[in-house]
PyMOL Python script that loads the backbone (N, CA, C, O; Angstrom):
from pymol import cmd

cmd.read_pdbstr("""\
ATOM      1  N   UNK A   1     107.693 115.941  99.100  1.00  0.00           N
ATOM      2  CA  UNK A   1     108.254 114.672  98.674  1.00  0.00           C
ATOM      3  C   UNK A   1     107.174 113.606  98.718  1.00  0.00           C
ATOM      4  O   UNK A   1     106.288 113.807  99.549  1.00  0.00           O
ATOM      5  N   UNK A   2     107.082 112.472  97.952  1.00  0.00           N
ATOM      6  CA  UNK A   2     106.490 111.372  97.886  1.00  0.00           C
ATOM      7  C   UNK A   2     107.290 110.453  98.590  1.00  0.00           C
ATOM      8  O   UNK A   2     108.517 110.507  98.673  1.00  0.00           O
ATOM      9  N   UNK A   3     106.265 109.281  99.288  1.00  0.00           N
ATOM     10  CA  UNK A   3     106.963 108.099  99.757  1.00  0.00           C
ATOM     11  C   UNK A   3     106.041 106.989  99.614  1.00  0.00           C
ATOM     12  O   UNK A   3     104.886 106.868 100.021  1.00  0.00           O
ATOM     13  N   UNK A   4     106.804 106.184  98.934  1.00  0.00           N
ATOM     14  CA  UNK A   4     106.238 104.833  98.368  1.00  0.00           C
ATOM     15  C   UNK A   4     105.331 104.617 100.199  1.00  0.00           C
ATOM     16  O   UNK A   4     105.951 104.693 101.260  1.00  0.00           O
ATOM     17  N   UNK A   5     103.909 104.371 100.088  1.00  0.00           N
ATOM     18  CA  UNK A   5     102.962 103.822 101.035  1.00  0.00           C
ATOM     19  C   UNK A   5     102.816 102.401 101.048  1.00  0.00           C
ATOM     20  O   UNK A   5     102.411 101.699 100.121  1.00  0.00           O
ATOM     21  N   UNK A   6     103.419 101.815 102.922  1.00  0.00           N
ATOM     22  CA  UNK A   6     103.829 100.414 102.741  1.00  0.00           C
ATOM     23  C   UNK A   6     102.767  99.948 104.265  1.00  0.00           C
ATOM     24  O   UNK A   6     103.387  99.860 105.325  1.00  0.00           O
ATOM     25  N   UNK A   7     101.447  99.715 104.288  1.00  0.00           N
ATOM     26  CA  UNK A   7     100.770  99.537 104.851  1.00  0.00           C
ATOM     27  C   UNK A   7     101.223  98.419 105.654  1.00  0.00           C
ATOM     28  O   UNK A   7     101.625  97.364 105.165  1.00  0.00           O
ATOM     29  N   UNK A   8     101.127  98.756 107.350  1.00  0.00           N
ATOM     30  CA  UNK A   8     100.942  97.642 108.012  1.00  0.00           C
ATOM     31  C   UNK A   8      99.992  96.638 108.522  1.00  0.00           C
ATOM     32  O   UNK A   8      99.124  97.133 109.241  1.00  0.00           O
ATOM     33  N   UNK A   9      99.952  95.986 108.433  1.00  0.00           N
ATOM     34  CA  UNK A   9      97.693  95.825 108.643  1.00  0.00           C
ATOM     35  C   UNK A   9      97.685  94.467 109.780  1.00  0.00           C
ATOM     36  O   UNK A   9      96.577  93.968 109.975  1.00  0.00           O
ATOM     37  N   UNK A  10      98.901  93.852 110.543  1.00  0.00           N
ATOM     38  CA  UNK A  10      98.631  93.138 111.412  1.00  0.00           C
ATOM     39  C   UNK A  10      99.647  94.372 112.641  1.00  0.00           C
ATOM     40  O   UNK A  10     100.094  95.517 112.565  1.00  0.00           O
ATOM     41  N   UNK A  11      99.594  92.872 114.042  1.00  0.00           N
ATOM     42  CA  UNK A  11      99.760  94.189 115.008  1.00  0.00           C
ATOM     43  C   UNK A  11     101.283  94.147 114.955  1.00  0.00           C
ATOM     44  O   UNK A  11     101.888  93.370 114.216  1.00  0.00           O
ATOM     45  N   UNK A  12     101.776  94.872 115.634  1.00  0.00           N
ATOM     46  CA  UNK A  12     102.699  95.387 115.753  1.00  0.00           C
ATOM     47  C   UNK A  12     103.624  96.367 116.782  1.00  0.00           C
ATOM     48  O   UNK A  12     103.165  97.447 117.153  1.00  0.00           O
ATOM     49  N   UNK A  13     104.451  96.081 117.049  1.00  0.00           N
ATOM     50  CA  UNK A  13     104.667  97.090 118.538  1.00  0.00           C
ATOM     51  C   UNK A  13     105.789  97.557 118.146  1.00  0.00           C
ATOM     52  O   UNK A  13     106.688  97.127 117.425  1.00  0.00           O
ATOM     53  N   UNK A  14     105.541  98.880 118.956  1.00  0.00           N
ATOM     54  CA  UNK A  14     106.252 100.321 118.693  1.00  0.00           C
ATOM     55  C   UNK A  14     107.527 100.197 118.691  1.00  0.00           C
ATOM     56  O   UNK A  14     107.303 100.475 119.869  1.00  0.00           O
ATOM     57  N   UNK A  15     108.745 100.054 118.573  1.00  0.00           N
ATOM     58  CA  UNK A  15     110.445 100.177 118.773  1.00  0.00           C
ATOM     59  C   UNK A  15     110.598 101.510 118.648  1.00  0.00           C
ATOM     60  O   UNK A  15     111.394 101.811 119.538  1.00  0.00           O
ATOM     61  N   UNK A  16     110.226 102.701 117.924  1.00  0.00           N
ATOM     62  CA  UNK A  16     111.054 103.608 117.987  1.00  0.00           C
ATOM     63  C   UNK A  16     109.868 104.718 117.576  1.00  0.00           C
ATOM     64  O   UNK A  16     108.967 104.291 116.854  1.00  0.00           O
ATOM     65  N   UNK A  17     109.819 106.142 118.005  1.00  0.00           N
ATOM     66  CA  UNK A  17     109.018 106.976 117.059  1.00  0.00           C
ATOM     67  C   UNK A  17     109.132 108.240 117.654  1.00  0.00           C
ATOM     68  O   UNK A  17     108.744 108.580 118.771  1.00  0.00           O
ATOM     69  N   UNK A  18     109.839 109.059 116.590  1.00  0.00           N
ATOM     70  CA  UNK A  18     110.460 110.525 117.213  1.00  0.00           C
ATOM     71  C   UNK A  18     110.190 111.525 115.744  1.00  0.00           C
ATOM     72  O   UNK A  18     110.298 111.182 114.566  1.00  0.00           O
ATOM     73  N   UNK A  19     109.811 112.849 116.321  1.00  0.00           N
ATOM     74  CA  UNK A  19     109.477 113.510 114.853  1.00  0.00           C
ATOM     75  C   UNK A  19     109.508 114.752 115.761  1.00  0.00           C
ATOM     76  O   UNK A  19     110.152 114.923 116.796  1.00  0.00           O
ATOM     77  N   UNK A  20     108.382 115.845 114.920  1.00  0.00           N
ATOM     78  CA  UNK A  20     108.549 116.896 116.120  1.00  0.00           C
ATOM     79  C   UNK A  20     107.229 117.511 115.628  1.00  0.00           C
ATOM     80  O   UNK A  20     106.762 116.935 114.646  1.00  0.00           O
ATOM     81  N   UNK A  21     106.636 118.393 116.025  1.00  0.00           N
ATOM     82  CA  UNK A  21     105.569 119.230 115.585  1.00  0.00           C
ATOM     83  C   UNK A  21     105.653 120.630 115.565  1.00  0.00           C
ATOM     84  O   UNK A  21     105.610 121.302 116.596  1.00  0.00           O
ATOM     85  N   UNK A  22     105.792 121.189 114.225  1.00  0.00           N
ATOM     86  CA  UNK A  22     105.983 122.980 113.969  1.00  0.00           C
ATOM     87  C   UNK A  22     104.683 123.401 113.297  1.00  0.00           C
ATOM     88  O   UNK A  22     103.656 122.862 112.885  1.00  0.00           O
ATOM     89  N   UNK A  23     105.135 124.443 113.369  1.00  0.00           N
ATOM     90  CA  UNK A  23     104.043 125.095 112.246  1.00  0.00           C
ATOM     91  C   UNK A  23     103.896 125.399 110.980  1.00  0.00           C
ATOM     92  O   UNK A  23     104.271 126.553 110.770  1.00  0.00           O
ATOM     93  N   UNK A  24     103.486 124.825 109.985  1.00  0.00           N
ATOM     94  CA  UNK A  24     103.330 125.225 108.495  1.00  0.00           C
ATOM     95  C   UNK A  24     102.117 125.612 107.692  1.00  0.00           C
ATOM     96  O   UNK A  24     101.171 124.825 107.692  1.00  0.00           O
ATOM     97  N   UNK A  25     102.045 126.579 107.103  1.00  0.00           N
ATOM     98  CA  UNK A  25     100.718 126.976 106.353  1.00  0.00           C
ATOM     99  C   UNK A  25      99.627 127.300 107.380  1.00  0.00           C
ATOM    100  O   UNK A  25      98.413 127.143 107.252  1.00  0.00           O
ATOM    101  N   UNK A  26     100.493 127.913 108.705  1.00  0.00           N
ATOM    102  CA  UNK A  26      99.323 128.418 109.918  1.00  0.00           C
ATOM    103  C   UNK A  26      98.829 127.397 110.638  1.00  0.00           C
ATOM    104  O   UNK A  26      98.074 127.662 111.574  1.00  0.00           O
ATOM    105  N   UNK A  27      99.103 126.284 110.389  1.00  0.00           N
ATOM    106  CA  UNK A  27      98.471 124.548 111.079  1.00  0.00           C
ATOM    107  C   UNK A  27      99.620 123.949 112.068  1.00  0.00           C
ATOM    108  O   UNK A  27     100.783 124.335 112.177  1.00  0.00           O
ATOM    109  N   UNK A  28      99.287 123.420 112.412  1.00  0.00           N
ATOM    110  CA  UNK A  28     100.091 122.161 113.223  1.00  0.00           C
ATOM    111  C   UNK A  28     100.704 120.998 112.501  1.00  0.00           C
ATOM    112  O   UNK A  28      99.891 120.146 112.142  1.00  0.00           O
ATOM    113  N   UNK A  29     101.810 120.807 112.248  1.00  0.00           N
ATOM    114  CA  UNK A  29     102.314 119.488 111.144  1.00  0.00           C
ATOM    115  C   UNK A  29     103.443 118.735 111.607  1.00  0.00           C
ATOM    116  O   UNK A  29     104.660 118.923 111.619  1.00  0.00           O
ATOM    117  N   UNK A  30     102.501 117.629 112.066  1.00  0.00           N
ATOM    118  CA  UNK A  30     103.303 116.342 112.113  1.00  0.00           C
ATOM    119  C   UNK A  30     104.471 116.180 111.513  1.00  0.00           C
ATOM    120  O   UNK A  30     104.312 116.568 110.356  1.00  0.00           O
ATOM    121  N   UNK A  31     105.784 115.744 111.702  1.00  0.00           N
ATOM    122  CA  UNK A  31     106.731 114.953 110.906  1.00  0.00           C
ATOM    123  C   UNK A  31     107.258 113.828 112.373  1.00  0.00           C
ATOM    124  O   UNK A  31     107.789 114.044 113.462  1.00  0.00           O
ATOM    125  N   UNK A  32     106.737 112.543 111.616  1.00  0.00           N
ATOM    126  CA  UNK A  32     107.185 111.641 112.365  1.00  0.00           C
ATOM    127  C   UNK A  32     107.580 110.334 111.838  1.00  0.00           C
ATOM    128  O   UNK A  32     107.019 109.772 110.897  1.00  0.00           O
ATOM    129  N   UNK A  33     108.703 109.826 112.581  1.00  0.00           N
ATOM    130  CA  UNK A  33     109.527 108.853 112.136  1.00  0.00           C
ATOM    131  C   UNK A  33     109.098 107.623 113.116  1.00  0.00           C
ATOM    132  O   UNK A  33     108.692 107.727 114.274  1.00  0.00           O
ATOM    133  N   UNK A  34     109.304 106.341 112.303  1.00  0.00           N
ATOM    134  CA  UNK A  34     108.356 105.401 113.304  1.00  0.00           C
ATOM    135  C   UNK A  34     109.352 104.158 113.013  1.00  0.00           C
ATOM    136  O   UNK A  34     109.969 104.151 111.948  1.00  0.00           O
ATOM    137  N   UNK A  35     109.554 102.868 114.154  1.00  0.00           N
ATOM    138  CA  UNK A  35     109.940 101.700 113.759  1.00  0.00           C
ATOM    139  C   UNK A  35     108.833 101.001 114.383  1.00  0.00           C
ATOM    140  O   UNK A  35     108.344 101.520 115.387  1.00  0.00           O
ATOM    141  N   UNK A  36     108.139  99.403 113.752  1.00  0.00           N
ATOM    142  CA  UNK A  36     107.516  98.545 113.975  1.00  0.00           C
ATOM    143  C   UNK A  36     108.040  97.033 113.900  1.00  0.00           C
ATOM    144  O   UNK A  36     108.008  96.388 112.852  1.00  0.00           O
ATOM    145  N   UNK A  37     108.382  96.680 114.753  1.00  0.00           N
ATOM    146  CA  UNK A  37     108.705  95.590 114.671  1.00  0.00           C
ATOM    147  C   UNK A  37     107.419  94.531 114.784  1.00  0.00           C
ATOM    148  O   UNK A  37     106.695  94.558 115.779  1.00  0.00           O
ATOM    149  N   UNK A  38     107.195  93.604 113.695  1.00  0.00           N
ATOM    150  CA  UNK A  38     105.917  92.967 113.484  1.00  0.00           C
ATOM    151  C   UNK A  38     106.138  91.620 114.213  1.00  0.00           C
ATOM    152  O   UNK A  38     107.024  91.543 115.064  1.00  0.00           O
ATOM    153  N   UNK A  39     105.226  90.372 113.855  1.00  0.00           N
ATOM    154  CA  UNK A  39     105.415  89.069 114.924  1.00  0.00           C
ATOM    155  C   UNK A  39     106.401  88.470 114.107  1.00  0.00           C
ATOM    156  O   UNK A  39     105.768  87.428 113.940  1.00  0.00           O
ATOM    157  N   UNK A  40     106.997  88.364 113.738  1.00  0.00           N
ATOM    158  CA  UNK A  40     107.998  87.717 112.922  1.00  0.00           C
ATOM    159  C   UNK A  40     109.318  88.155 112.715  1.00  0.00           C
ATOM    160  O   UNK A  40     110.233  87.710 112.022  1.00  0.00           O
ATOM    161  N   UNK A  41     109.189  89.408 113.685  1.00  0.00           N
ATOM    162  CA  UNK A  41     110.736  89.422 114.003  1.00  0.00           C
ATOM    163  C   UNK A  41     110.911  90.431 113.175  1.00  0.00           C
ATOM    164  O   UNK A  41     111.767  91.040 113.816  1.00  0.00           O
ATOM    165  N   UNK A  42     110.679  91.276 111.904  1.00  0.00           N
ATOM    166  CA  UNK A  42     111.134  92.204 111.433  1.00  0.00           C
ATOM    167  C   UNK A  42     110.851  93.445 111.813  1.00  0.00           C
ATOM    168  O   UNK A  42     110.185  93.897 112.745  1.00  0.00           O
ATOM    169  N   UNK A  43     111.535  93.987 110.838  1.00  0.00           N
ATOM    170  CA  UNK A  43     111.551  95.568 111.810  1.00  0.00           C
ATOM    171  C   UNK A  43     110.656  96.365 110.349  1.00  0.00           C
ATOM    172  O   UNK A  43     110.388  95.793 109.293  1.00  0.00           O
ATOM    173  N   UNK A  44     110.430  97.388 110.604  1.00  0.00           N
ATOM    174  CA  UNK A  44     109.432  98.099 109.382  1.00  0.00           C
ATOM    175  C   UNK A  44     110.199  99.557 110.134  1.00  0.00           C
ATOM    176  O   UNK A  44     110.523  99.691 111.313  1.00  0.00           O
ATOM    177  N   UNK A  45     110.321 100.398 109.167  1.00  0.00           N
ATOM    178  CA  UNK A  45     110.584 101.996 109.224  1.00  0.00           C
ATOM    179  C   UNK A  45     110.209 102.995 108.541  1.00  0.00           C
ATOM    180  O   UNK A  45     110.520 102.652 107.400  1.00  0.00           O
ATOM    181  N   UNK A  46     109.755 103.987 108.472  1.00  0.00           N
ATOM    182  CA  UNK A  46     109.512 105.008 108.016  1.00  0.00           C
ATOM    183  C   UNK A  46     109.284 106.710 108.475  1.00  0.00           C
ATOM    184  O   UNK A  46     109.835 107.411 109.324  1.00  0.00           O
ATOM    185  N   UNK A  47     108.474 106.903 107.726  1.00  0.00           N
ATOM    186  CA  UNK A  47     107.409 108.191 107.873  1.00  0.00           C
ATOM    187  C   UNK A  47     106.464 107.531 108.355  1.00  0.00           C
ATOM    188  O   UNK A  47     106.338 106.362 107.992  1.00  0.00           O
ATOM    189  N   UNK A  48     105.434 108.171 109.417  1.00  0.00           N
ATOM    190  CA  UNK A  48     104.282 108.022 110.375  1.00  0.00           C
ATOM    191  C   UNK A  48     103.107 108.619 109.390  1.00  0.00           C
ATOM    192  O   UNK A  48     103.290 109.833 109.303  1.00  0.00           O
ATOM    193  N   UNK A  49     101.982 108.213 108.626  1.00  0.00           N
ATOM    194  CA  UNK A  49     101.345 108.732 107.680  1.00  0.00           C
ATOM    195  C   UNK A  49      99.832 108.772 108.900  1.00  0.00           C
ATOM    196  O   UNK A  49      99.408 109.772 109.479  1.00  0.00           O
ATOM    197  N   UNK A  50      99.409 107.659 108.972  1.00  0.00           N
ATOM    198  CA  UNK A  50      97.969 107.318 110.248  1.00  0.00           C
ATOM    199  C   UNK A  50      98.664 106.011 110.803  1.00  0.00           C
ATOM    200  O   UNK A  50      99.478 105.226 110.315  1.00  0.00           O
ATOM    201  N   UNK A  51      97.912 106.108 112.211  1.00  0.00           N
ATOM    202  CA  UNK A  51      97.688 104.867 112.763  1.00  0.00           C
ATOM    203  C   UNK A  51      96.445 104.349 113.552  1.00  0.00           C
ATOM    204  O   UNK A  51      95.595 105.147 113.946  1.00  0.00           O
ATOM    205  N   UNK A  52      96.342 102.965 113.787  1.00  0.00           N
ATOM    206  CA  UNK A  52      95.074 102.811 114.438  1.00  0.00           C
ATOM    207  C   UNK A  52      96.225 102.071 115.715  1.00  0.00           C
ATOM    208  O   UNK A  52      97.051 101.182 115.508  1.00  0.00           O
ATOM    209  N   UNK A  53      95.934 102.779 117.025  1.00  0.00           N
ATOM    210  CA  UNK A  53      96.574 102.370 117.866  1.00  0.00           C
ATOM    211  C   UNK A  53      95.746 101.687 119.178  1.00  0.00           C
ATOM    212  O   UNK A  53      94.960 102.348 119.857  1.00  0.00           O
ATOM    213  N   UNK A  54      96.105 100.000 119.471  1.00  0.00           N
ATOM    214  CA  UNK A  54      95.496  99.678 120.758  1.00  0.00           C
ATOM    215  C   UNK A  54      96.201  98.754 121.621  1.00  0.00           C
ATOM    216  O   UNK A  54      96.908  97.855 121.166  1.00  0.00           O
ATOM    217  N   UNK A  55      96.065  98.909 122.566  1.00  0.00           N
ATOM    218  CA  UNK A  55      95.750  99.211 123.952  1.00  0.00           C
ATOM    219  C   UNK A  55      95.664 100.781 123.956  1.00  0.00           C
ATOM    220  O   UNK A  55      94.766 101.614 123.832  1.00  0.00           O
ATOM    221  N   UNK A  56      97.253 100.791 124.191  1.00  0.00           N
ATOM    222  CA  UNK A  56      98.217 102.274 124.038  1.00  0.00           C
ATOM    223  C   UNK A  56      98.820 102.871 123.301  1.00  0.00           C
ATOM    224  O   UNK A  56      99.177 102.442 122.204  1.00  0.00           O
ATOM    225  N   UNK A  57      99.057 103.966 123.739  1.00  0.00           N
ATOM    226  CA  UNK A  57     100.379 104.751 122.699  1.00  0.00           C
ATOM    227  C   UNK A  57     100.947 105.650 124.085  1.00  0.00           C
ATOM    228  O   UNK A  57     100.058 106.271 124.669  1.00  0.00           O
ATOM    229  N   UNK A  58     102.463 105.777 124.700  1.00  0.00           N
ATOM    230  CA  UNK A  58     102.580 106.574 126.014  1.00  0.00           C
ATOM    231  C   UNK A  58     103.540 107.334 125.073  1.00  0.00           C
ATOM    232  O   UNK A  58     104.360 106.747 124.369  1.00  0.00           O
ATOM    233  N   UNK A  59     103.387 108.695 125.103  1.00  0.00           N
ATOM    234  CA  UNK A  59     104.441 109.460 124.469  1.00  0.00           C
ATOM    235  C   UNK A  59     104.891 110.879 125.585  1.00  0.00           C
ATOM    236  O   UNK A  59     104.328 111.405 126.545  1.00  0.00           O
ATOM    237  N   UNK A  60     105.903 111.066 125.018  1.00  0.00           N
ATOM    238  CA  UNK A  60     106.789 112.157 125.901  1.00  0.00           C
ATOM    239  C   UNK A  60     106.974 113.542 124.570  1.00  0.00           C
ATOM    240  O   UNK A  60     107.560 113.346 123.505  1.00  0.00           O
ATOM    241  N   UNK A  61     106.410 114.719 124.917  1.00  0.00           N
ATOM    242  CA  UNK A  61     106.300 115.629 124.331  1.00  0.00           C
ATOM    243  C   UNK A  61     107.529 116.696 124.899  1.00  0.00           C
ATOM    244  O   UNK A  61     107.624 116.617 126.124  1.00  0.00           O
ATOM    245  N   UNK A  62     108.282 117.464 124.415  1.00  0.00           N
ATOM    246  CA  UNK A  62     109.252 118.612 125.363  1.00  0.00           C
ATOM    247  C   UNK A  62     108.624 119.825 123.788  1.00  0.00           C
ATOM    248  O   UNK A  62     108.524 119.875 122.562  1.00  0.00           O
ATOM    249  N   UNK A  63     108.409 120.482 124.899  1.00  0.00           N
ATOM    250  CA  UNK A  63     107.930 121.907 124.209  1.00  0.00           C
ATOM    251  C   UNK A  63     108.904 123.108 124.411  1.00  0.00           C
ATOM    252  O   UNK A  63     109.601 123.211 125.421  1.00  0.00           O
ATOM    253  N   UNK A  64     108.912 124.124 123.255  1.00  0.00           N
ATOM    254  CA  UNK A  64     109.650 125.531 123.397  1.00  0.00           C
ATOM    255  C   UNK A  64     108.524 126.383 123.462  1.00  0.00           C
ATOM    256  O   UNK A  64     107.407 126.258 122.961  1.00  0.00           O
ATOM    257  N   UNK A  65     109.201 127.610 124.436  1.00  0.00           N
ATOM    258  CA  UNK A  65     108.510 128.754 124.533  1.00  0.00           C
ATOM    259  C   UNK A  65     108.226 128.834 123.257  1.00  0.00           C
ATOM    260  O   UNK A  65     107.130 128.353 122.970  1.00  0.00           O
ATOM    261  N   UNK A  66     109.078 129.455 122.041  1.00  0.00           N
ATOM    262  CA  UNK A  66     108.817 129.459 121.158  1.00  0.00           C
ATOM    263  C   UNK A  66     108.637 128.884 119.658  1.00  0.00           C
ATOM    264  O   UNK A  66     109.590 128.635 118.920  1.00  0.00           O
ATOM    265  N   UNK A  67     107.423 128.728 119.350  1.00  0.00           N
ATOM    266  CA  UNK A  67     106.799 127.936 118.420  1.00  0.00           C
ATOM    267  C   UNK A  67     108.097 127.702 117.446  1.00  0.00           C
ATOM    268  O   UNK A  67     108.986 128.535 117.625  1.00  0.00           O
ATOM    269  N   UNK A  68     108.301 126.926 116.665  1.00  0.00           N
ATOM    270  CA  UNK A  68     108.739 126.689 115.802  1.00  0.00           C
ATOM    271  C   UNK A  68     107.940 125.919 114.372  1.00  0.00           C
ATOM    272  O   UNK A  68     107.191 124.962 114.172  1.00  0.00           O
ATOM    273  N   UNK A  69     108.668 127.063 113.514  1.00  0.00           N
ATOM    274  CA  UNK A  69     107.867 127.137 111.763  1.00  0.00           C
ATOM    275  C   UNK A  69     108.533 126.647 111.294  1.00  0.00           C
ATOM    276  O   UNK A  69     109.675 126.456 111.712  1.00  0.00           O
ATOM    277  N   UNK A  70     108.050 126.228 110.170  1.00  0.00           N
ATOM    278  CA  UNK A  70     108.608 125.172 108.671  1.00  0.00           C
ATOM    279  C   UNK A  70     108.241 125.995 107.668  1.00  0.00           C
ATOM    280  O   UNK A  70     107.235 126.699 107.755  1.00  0.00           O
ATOM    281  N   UNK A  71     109.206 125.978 106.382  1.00  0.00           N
ATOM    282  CA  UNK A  71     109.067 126.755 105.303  1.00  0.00           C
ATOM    283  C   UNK A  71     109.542 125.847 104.082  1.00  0.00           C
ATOM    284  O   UNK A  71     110.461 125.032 104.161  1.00  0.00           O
ATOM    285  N   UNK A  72     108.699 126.132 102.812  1.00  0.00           N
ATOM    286  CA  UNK A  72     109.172 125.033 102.133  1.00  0.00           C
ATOM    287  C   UNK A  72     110.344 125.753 101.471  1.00  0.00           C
ATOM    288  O   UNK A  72     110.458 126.965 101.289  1.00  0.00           O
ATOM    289  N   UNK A  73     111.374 124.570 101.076  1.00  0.00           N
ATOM    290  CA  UNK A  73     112.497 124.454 100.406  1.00  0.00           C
ATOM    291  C   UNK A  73     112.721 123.659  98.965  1.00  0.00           C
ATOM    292  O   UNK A  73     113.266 122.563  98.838  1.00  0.00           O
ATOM    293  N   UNK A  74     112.291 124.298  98.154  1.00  0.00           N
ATOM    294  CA  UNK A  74     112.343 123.693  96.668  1.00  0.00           C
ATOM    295  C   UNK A  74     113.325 122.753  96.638  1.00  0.00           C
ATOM    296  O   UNK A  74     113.156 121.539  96.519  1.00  0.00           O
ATOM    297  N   UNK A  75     114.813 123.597  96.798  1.00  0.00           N
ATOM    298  CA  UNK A  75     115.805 122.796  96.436  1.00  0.00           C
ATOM    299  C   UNK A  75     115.861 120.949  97.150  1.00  0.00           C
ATOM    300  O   UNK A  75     116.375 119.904  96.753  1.00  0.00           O
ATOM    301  N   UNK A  76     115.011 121.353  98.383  1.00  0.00           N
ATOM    302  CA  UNK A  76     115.278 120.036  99.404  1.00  0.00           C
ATOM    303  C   UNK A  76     113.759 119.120  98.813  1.00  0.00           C
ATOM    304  O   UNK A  76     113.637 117.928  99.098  1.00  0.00           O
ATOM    305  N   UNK A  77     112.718 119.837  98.008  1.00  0.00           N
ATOM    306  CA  UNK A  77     111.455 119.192  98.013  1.00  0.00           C
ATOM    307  C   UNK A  77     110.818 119.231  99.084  1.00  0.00           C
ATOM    308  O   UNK A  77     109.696 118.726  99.045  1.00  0.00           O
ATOM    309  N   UNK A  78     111.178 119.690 100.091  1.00  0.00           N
ATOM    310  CA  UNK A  78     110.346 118.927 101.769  1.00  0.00           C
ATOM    311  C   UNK A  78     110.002 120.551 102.345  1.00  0.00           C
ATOM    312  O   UNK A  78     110.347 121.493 101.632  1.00  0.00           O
ATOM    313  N   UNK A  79     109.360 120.791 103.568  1.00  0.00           N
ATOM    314  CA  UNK A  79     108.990 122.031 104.114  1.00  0.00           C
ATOM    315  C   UNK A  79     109.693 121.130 105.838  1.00  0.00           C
ATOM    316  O   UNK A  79     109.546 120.097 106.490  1.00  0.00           O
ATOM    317  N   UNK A  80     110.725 122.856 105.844  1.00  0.00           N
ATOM    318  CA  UNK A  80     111.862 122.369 106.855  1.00  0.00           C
ATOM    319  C   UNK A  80     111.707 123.201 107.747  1.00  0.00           C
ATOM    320  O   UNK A  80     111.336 124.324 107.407  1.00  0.00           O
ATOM    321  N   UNK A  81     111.969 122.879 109.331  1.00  0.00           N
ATOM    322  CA  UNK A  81     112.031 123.520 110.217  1.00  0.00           C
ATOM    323  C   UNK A  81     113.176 124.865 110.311  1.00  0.00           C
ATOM    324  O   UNK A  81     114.345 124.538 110.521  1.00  0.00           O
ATOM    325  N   UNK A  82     112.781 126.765 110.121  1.00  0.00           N
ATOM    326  CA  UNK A  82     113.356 127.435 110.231  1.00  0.00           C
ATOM    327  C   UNK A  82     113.689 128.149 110.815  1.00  0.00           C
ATOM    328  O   UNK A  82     113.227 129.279 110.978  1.00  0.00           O
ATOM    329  N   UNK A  83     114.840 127.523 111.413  1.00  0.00           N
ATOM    330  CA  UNK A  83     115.674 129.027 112.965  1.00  0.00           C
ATOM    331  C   UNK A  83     115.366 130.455 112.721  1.00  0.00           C
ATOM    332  O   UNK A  83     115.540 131.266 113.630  1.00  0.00           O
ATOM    333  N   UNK A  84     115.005 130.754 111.784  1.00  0.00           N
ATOM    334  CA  UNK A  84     114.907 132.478 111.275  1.00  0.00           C
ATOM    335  C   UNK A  84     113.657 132.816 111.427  1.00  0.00           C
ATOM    336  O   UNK A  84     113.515 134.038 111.435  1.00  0.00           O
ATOM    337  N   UNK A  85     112.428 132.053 111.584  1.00  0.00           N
ATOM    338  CA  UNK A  85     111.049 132.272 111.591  1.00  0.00           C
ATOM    339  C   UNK A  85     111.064 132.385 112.756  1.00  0.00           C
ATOM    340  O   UNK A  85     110.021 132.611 113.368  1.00  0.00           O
TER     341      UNK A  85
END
""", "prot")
cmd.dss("prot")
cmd.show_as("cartoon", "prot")
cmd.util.cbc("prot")
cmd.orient("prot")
């Protein structure tokens, strides 16, 4: 899938950011969901594409014994996490 790219370029602090990390095409792949609330009070949401992060970033990881794979799905456009892999 495509997603319109909506650059943030002042600072901004974290409100929300949860995704997960599987395996696709033998790699490690990000899918992460992010909120930014900027100085002016709004909120920004999306997909997590890069960031340049400072001070911090404190994140909480929970891992499975077993890995979990992504396979792509035409019908959905996207490559989805699969219970059967």
């Amino acid at each position: 899938k495509m997603f319109k790219v909506i650059p943030i370029t002042e600072p901004a602090e974290i409100t929300s950011l949860v995704g997960d990390i599987a395996v696709y095409n033998d790699k490690p792949a990000v899918h992460a969901h992010i909120n930014l609330a900027t100085q002016d009070g709004l909120v920004h949401g999306g997909h997590l594409l890069e960031a340049f992060i400072f001070p911090t970033l404190e994140v909480m990881l929970t891992t499975e014994e077993t890995p979990l794979y992504k396979k792509m799905y035409e019908e959905a456009g996207a490559s989805i996490i699969d219970p059967d892999m």
